[in-house]
FIVOPA-849199 format. One record per atom (N, C-alpha, C): residue in one letter; atom name; x, y, z. Coordinates in steps of 0.1 Angstrom, whole numbers, always signed. Example, Ala and Ser with C-alpha at 12.3 -4.5 7.8 and 13.67 -1.06 7.14 Angstrom:
BEGIN
[rec "A","N",[+132,-57,+78]] [rec "A","CA",[+123,-45,+78]] [rec "A","C",[+132,-33,+78]] [rec "S","N",[+128,-22,+71]] [rec "S","CA",[+137,-11,+71]] [rec "S","C",[+129,+0,+79]] 
This chain:
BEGIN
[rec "X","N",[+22,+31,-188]] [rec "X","CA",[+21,+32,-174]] [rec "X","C",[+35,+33,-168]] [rec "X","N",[+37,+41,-157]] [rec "X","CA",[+50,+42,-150]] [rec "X","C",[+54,+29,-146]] [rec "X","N",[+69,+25,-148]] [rec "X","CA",[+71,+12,-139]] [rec "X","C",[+70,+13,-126]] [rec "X","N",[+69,+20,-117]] [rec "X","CA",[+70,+20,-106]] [rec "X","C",[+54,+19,-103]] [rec "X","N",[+49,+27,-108]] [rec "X","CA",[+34,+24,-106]] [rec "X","C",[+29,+10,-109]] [rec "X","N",[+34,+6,-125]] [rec "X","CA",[+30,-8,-127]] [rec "X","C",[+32,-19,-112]] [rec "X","N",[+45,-15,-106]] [rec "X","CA",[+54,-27,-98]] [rec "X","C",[+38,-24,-84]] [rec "X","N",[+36,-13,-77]] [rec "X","CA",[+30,-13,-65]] [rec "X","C",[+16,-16,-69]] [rec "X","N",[+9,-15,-85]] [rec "X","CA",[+0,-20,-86]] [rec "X","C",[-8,-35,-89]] [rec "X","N",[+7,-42,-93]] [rec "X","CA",[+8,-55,-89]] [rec "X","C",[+6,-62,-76]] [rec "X","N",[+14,-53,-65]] [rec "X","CA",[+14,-62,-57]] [rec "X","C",[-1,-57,-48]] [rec "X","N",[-7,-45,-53]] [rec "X","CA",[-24,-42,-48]] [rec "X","C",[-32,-55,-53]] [rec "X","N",[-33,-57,-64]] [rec "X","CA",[-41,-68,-74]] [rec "X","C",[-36,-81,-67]] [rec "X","N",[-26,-85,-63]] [rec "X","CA",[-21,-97,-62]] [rec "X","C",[-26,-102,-44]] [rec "X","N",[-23,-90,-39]] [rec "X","CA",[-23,-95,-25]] [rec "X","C",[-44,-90,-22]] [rec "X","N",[-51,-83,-29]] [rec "X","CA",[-64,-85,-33]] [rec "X","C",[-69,-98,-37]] [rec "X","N",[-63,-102,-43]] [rec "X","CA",[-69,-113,-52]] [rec "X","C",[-68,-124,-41]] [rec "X","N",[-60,-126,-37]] [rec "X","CA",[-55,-139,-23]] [rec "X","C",[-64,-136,-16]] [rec "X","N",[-68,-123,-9]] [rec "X","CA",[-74,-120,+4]] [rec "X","C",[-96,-121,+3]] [rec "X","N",[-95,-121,-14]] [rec "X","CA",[-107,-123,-19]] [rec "X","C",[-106,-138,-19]] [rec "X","N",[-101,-149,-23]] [rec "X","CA",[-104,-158,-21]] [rec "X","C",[-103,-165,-8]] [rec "X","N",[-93,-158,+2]] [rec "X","CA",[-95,-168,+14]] [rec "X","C",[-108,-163,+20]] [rec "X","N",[-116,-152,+16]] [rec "X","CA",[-127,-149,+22]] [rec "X","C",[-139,-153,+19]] [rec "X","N",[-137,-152,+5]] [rec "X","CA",[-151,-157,-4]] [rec "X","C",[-150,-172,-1]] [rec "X","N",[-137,-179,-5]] [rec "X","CA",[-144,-193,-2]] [rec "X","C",[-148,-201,+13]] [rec "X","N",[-140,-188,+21]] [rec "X","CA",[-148,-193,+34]] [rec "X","C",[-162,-188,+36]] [rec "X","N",[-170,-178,+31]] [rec "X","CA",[-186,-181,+28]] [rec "X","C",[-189,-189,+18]] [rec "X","N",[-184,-199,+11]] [rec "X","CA",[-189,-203,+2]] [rec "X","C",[-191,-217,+10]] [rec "X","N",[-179,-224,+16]] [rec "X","CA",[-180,-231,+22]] [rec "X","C",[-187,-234,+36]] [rec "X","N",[-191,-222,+40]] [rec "X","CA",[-199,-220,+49]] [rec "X","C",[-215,-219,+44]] [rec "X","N",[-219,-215,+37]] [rec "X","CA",[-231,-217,+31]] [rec "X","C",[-233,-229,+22]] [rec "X","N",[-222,-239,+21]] [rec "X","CA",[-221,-255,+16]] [rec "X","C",[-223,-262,+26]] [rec "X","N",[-219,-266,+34]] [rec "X","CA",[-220,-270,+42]] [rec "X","C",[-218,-272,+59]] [rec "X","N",[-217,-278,+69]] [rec "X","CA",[-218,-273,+82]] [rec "X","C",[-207,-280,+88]] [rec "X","N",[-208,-288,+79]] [rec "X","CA",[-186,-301,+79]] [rec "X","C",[-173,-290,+84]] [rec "X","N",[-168,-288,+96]] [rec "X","CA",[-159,-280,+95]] [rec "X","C",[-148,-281,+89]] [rec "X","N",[-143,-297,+85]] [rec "X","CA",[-134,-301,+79]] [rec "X","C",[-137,-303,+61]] [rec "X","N",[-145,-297,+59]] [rec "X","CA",[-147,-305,+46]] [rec "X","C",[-147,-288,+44]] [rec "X","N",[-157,-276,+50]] [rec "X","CA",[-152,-261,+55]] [rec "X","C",[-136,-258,+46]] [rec "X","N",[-130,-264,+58]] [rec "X","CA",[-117,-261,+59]] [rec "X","C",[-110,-263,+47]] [rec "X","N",[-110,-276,+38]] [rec "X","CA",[-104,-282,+28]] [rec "X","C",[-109,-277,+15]] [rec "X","N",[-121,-268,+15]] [rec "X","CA",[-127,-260,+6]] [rec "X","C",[-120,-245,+2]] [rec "X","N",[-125,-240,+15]] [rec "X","CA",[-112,-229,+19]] [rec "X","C",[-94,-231,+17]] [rec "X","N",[-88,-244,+16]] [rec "X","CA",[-78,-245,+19]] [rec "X","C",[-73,-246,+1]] [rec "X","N",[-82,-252,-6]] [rec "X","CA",[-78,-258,-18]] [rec "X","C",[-78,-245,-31]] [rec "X","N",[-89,-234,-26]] [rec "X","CA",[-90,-219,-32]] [rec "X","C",[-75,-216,-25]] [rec "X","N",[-76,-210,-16]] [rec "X","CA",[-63,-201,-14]] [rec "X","C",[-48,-209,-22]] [rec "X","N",[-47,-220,-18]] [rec "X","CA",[-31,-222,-23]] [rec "X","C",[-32,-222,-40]] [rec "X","N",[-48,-223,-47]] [rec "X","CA",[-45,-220,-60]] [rec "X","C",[-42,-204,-65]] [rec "X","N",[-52,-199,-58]] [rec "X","CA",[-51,-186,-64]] [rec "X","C",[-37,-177,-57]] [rec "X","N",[-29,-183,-45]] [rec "X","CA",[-18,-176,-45]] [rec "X","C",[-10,-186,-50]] [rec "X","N",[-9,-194,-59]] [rec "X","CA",[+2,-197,-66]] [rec "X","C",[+0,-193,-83]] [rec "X","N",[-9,-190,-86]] [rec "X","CA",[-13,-184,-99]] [rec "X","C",[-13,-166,-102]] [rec "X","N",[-11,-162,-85]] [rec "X","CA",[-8,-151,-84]] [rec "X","C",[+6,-146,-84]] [rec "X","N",[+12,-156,-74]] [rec "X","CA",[+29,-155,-80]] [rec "X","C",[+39,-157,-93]] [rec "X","N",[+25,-169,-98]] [rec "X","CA",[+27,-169,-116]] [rec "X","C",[+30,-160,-122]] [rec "X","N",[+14,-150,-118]] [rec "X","CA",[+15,-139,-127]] [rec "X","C",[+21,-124,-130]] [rec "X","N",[+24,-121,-114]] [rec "X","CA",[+34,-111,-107]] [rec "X","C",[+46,-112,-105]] [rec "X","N",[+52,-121,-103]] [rec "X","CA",[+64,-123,-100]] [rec "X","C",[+72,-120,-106]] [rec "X","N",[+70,-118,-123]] [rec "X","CA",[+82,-110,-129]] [rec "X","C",[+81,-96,-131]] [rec "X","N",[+70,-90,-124]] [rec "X","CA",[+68,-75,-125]] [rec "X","C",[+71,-69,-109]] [rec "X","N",[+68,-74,-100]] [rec "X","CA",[+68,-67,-89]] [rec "X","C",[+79,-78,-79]] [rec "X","N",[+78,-88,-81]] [rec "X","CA",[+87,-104,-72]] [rec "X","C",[+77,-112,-65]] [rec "X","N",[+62,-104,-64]] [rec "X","CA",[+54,-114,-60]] [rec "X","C",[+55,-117,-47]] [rec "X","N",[+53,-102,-33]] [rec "X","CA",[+54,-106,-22]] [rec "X","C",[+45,-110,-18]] [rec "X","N",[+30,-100,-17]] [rec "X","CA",[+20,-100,-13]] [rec "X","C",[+20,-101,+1]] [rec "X","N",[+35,-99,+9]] [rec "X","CA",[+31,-101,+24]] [rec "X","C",[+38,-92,+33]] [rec "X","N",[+38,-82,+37]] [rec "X","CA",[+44,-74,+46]] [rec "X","C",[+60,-78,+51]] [rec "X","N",[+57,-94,+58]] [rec "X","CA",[+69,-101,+63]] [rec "X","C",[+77,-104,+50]] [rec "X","N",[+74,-106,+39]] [rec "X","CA",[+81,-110,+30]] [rec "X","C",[+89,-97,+29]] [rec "X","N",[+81,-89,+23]] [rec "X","CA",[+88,-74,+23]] [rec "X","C",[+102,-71,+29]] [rec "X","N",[+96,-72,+45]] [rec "X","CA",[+104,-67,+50]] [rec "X","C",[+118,-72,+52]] [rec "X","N",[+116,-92,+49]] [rec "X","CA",[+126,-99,+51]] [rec "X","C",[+137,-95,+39]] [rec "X","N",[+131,-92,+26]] [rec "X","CA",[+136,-86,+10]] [rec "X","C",[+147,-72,+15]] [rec "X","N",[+138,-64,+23]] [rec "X","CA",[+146,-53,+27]] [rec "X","C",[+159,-51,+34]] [rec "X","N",[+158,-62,+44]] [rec "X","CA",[+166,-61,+56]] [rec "X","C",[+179,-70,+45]] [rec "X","N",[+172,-79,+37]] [rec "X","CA",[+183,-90,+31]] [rec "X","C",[+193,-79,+19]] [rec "X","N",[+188,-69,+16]] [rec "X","CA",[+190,-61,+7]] [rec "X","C",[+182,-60,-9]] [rec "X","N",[+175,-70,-13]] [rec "X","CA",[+169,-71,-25]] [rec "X","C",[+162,-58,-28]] [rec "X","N",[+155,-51,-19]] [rec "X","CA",[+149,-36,-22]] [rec "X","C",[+153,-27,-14]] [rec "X","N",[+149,-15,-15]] [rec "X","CA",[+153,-6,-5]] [rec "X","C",[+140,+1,+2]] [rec "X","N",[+144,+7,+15]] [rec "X","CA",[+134,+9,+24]] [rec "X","C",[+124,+15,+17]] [rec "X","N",[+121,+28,+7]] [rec "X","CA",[+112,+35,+2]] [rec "X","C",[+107,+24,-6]] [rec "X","N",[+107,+14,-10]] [rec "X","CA",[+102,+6,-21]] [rec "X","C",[+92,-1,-11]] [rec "X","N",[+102,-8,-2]] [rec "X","CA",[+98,-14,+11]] [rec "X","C",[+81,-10,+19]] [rec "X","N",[+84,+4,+20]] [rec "X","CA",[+75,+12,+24]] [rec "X","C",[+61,+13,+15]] [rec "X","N",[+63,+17,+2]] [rec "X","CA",[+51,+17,-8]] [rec "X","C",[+48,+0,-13]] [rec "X","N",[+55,-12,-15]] [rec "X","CA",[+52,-27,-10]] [rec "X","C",[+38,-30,-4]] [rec "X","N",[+42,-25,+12]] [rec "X","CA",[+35,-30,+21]] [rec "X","C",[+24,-16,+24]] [rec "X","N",[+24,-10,+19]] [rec "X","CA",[+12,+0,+20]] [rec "X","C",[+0,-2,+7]] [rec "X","N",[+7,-9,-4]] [rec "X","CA",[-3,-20,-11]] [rec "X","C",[-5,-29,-10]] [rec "X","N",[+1,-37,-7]] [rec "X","CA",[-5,-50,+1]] [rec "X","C",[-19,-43,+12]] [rec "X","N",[-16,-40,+21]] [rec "X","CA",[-28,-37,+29]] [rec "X","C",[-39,-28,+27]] [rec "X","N",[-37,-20,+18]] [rec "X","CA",[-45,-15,+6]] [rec "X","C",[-55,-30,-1]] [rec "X","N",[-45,-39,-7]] [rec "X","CA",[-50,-50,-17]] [rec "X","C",[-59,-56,-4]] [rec "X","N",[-53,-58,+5]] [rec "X","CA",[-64,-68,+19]] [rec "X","C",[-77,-64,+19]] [rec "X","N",[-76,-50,+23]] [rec "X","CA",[-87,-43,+23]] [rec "X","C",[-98,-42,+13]] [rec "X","N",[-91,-41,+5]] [rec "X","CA",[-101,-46,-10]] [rec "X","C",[-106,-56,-12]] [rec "X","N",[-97,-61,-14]] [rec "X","CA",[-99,-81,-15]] [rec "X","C",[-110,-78,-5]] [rec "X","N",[-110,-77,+12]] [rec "X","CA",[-121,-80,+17]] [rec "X","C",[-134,-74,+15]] [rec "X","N",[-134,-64,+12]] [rec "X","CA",[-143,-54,+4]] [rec "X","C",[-156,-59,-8]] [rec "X","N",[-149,-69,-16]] [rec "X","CA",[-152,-73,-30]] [rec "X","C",[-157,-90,-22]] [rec "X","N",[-152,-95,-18]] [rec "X","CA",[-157,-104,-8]] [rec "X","C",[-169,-109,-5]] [rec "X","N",[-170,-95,+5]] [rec "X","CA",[-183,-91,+13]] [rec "X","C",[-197,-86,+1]] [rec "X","N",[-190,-82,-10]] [rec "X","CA",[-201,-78,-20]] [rec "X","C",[-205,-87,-24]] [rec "X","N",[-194,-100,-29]] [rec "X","CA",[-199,-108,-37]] [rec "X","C",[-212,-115,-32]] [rec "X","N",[-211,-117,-20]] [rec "X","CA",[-217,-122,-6]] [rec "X","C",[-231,-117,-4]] [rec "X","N",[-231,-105,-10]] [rec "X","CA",[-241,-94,-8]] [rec "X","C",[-244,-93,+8]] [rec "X","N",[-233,-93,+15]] [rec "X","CA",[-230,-89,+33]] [rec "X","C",[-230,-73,+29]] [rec "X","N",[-225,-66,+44]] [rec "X","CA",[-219,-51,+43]] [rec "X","C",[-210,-54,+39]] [rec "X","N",[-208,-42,+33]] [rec "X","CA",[-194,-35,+30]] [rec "X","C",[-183,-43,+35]] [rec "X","N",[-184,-34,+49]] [rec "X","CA",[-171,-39,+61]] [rec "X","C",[-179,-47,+72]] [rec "X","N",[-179,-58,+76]] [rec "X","CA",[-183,-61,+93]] [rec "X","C",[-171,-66,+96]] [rec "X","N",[-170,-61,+108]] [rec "X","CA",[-163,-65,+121]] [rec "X","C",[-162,-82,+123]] [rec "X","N",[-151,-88,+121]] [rec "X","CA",[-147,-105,+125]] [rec "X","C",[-151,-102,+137]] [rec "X","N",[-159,-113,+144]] [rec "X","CA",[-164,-119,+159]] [rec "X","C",[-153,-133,+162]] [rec "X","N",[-146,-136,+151]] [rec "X","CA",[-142,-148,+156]] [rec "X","C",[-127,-148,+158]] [rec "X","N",[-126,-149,+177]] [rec "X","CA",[-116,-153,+183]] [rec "X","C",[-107,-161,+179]] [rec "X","N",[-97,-155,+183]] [rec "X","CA",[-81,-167,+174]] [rec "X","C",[-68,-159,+182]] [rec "X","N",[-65,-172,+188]] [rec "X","CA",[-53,-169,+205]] [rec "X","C",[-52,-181,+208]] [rec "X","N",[-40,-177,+222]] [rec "X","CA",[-38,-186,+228]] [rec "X","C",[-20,-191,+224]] [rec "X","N",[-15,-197,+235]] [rec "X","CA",[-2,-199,+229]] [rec "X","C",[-1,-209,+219]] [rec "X","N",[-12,-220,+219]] [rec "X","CA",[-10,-232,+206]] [rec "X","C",[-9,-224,+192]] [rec "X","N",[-23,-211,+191]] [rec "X","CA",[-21,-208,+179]] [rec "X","C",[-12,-193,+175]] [rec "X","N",[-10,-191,+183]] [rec "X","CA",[+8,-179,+178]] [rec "X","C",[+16,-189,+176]] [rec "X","N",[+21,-198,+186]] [rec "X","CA",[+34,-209,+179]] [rec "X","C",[+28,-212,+163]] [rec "X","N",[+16,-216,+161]] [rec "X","CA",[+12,-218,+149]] [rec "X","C",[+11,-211,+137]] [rec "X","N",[+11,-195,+139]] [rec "X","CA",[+19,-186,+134]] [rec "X","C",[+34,-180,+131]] [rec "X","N",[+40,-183,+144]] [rec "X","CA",[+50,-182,+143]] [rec "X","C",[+59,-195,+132]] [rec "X","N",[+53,-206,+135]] [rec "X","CA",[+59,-216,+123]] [rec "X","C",[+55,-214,+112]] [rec "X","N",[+40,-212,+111]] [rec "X","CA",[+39,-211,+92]] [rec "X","C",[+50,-202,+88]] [rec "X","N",[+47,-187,+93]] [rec "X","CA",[+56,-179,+88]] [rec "X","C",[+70,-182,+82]] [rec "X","N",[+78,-185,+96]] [rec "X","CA",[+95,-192,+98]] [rec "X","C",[+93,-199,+80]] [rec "X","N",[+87,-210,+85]] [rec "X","CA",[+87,-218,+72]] [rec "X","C",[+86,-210,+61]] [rec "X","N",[+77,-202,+55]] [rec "X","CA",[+73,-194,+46]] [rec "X","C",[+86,-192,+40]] [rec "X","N",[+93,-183,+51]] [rec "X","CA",[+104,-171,+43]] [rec "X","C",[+116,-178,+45]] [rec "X","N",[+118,-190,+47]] [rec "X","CA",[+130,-200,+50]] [rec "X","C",[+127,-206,+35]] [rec "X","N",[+115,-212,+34]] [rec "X","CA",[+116,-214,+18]] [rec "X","C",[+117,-205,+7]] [rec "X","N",[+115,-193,+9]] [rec "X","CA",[+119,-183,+0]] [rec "X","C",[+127,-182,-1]] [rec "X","N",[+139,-178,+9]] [rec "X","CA",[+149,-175,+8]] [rec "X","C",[+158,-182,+2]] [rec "X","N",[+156,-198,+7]] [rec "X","CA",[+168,-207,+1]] [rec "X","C",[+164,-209,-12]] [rec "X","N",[+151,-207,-17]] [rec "X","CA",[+149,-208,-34]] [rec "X","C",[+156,-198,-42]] [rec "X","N",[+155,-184,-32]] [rec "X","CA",[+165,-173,-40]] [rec "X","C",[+180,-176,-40]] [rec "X","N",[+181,-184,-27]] [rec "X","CA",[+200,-189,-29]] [rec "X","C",[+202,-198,-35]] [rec "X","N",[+197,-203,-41]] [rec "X","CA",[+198,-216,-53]] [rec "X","C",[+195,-212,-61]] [rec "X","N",[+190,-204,-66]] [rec "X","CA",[+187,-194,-79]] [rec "X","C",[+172,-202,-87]] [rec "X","N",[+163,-204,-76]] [rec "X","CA",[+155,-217,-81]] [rec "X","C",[+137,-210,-77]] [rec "X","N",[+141,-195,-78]] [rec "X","CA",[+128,-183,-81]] [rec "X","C",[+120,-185,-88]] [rec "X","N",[+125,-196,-102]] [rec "X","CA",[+110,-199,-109]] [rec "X","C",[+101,-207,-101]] [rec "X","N",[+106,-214,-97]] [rec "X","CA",[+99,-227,-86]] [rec "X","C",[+93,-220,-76]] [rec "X","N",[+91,-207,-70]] [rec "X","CA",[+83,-201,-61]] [rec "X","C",[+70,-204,-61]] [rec "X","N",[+63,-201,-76]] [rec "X","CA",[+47,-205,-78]] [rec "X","C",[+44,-216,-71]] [rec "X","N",[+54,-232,-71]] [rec "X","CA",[+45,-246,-65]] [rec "X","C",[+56,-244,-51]] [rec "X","N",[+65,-240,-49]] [rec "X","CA",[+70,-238,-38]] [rec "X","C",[+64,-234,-23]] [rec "X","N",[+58,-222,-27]] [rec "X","CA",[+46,-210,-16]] [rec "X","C",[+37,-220,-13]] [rec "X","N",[+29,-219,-24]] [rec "X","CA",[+20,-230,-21]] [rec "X","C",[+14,-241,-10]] [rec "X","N",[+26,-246,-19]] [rec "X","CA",[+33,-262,-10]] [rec "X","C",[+34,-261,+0]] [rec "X","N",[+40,-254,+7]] [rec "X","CA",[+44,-248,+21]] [rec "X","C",[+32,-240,+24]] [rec "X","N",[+23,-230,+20]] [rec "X","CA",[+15,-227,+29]] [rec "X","C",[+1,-236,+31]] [rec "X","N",[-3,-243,+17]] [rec "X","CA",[-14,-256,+16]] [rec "X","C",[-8,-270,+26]] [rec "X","N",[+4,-271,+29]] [rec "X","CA",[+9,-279,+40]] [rec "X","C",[+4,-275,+56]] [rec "X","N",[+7,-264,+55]] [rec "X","CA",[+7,-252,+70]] [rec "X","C",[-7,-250,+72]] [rec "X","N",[-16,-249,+64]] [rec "X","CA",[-29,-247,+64]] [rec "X","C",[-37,-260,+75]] [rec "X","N",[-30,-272,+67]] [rec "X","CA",[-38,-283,+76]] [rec "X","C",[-30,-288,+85]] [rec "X","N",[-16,-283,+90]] [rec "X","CA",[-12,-289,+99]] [rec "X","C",[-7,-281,+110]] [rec "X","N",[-13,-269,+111]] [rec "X","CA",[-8,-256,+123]] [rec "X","C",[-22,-252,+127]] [rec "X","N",[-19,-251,+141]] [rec "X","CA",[-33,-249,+151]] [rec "X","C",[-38,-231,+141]] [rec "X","N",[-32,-226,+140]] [rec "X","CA",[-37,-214,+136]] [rec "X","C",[-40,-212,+121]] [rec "X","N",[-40,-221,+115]] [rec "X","CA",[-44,-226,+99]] [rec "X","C",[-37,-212,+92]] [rec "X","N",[-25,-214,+97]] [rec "X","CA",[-13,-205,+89]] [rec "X","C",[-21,-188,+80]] [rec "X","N",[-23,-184,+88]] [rec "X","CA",[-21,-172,+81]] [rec "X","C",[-14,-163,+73]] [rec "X","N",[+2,-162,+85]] [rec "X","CA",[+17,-163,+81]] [rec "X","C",[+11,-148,+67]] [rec "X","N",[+7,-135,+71]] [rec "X","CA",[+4,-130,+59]] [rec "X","C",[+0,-117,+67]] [rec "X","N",[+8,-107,+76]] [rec "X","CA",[+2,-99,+79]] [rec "X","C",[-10,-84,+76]] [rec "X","N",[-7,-82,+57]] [rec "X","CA",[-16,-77,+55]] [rec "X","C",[-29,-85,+54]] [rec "X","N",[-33,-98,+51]] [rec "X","CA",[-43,-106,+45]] [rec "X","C",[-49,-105,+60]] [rec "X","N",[-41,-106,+73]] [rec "X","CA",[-47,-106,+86]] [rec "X","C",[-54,-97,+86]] [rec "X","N",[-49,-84,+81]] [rec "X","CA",[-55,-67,+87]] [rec "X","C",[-71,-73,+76]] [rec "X","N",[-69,-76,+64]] [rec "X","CA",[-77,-79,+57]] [rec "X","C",[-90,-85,+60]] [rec "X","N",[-82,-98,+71]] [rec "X","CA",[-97,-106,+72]] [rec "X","C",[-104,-103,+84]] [rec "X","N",[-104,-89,+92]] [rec "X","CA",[-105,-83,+107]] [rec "X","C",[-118,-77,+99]] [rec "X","N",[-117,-78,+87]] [rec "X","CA",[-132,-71,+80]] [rec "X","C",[-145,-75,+77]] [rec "X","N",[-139,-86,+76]] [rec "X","CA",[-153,-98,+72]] [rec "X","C",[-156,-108,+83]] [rec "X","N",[-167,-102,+83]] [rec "X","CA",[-172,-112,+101]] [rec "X","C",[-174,-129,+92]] [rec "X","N",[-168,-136,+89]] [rec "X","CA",[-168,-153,+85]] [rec "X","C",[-162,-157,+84]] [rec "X","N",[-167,-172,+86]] [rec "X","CA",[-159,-185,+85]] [rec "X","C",[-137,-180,+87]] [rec "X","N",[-135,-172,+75]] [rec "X","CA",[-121,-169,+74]] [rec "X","C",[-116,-160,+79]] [rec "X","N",[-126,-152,+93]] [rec "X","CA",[-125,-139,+95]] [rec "X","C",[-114,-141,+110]] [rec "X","N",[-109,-126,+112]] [rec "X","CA",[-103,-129,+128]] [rec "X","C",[-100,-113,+133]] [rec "X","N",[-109,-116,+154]] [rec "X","CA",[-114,-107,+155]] [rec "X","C",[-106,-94,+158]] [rec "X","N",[-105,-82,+160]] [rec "X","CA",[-98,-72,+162]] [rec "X","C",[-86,-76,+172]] [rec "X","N",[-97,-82,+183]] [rec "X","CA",[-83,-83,+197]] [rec "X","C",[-77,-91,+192]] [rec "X","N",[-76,-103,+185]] [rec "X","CA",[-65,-109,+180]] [rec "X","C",[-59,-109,+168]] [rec "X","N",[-59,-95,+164]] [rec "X","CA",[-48,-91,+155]] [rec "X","C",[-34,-90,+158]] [rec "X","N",[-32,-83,+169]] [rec "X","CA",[-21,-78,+172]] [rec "X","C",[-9,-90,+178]] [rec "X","N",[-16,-100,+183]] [rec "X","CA",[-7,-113,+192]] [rec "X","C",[-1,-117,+171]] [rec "X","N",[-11,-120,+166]] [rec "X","CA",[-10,-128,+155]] [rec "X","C",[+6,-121,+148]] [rec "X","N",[+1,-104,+143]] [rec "X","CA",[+9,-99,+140]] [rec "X","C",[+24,-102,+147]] [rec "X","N",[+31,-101,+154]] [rec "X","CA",[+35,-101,+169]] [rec "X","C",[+47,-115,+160]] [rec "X","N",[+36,-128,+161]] [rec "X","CA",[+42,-139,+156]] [rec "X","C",[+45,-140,+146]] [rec "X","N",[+38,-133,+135]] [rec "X","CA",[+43,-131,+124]] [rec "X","C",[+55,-127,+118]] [rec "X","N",[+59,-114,+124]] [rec "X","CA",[+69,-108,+120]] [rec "X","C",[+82,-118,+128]] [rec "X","N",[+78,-122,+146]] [rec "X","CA",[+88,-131,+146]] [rec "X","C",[+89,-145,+143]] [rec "X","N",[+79,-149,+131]] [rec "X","CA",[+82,-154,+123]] [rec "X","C",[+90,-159,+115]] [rec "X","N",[+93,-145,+109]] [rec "X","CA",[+99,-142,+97]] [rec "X","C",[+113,-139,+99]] [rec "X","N",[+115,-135,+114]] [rec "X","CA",[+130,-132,+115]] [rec "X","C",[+134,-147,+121]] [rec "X","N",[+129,-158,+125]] [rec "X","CA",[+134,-169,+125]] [rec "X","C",[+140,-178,+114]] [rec "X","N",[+128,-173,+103]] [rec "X","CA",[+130,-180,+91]] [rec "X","C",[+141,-176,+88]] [rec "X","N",[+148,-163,+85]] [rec "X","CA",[+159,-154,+84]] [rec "X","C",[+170,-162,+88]] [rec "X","N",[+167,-165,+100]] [rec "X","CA",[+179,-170,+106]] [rec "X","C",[+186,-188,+106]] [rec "X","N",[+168,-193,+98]] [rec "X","CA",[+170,-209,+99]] [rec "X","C",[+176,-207,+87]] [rec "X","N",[+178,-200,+75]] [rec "X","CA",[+182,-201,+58]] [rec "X","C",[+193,-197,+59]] [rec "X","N",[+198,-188,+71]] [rec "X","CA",[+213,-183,+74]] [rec "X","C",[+224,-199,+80]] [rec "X","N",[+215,-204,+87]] [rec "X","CA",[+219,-218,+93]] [rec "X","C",[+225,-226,+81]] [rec "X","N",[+211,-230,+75]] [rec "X","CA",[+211,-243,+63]] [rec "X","C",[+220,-242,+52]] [rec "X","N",[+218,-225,+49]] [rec "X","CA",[+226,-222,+38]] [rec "X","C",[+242,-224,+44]] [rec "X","N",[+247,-217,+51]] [rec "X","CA",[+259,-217,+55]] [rec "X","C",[+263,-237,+61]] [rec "X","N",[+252,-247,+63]] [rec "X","CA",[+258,-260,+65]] [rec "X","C",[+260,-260,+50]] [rec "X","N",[+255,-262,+37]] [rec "X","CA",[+253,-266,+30]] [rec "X","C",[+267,-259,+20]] [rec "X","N",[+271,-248,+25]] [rec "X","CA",[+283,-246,+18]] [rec "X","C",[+295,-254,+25]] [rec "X","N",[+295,-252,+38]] [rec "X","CA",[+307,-264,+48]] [rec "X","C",[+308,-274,+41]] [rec "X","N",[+296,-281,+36]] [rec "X","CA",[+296,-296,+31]] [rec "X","C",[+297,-296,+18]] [rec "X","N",[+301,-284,+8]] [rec "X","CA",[+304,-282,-4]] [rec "X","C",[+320,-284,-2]] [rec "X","N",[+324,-278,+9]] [rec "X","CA",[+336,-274,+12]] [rec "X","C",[+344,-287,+15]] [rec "X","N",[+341,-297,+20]] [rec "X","CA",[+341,-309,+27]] [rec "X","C",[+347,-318,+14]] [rec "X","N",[+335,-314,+6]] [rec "X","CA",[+332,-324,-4]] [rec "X","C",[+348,-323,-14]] [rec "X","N",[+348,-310,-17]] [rec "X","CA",[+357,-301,-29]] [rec "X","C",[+370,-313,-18]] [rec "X","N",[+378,-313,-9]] [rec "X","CA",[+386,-318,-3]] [rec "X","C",[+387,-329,-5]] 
C-alpha cells in the first residue's frame, strides 16, 4: 500500500474508532441506566481508553492526530505541510462520520439522525475553549521534551481529566463534534451548536499554542539561570 495512503488511512480508522465509542457507549449507557452520572462515567471510561490505544496504535504511522485542531496546530508549528494538513483533516471528518455511522448500526437506530441535544451558553464554550488549550499545550510540550512516546497516557489523562471537570464534557475534537451532530444520543450535539463549539475549539488550540510558547520559553530562562 502507498505510504501516503497508509498515513490518511490511519488517521480515517483512528479518529472512527474514537467517535464510535464516544457514541456507542453513550447508548449503551443510556439504555443501562437512567444515573446521569454513573451515564457519564460509563461514557467517560470507553472514550479515554479507546483514544489512548488509538494513539498507541497510530502514532508511529500517521502521529496520531485524530483532531482537526491538532492538525492544524502541527501545521502552523511546521511538523507537516499544508497539503498533508489538508488530506489529515478531511479524514478525520470522514472517520467522524463513519465512526457515527457504525454507531447508529450497532444500535440498530437510522443510519444518520439529527442530535436534538442542545449544548451553549458561555459556561460551556469556556469549557471548550479549556479542554482544548489544555489538549495541545500538552502536546506540544511533550514534543519539546522529546517525550512523544508518553502521548498514549498523556491525551488521555488530560482529556479523561477534562471530561469530568469542564461544563462542556470536553469535546476539544472538532471532527468528532461534526461526528456526533449525527447521532440523536446521550453523546450527541445539536446542529445549532456546532458552530459556537467549533469557534472555541480552534481558539482553543491557538491559546494552547501560546501557553507552550510561554512555559517552554520560562523553562529555558531557568535552564539559563541555573547553567550561571
Amino acid at each position: 500500500m502507498n505510504e501516503r495512503v497508509r498515513v490518511y488511512l490511519a488517521e480515517w480508522l483512528g479518529t472512527a474508532a474514537i467517535t464510535t465509542a464516544v457514541i456507542g457507549s453513550g447508548r449503551m449507557a443510556g439504555g443501562l441506566t437512567r444515573d446521569i452520572a454513573l451515564s457519564l462515567l460509563l461514557n467517560h471510561i470507553s472514550t479515554i481508553l479507546v483514544l489512548g490505544l488509538s494513539i498507541w496504535a497510530f502514532a508511529p504511522i500517521s502521529g496520531a492526530h485524530f483532531n482537526p485542531a491538532v492538525t492544524l496546530v502541527m501545521a502552523v508549528k511546521g511538523y507537516i505541510d499544508r497539503g498533508q494538513a489538508t488530506m489529515f483533516v478531511v479524514a478525520q471528518v470522514l472517520g467522524a462520520l463513519c465512526g457515527a455511522v457504525v454507531a447508529n448500526l450497532m444500535y440498530q437506530t437510522p443510519v444518520v439522525s439529527i442530535s436534538h441535544t442542545t449544548r451553549g451558553g458561555f459556561g460551556q464554550i469556556l469549557g471548550e475553549v479549556v479542554a482544548t488549550a489544555g489538549l495541545l499545550f500538552v502536546i506540544l510540550v511533550a514534543i519539546q521534551r522529546s517525550a512523544q512516546h508518553l502521548l498514549p497516557l498523556l491525551v488521555p489523562a488530560w482529556i479523561g481529566t477534562a471530561l469530568l471537570f469542564t461544563s462542556s464534557t470536553a469535546f476539544a475534537n472538532p471532527a468528532i463534534t461534526v461526528g456526533r451532530v449525527f447521532s440523536d444520543s446521550f453523546a450527541g450535539i445539536a446542529p445549532q451548536s456546532l458552530i459556537p463549539f467549533l469557534i472555541a475549539q480552534f481558539g482553543g488550540a491557538a491559546l494552547g499554542i501560546g501557553m507552550s510558547r510561554i512555559f517552554t520559553k520560562l523553562r529555558e530562562d531557568s535552564h539559563v539561570v541555573e547553567q550561571r
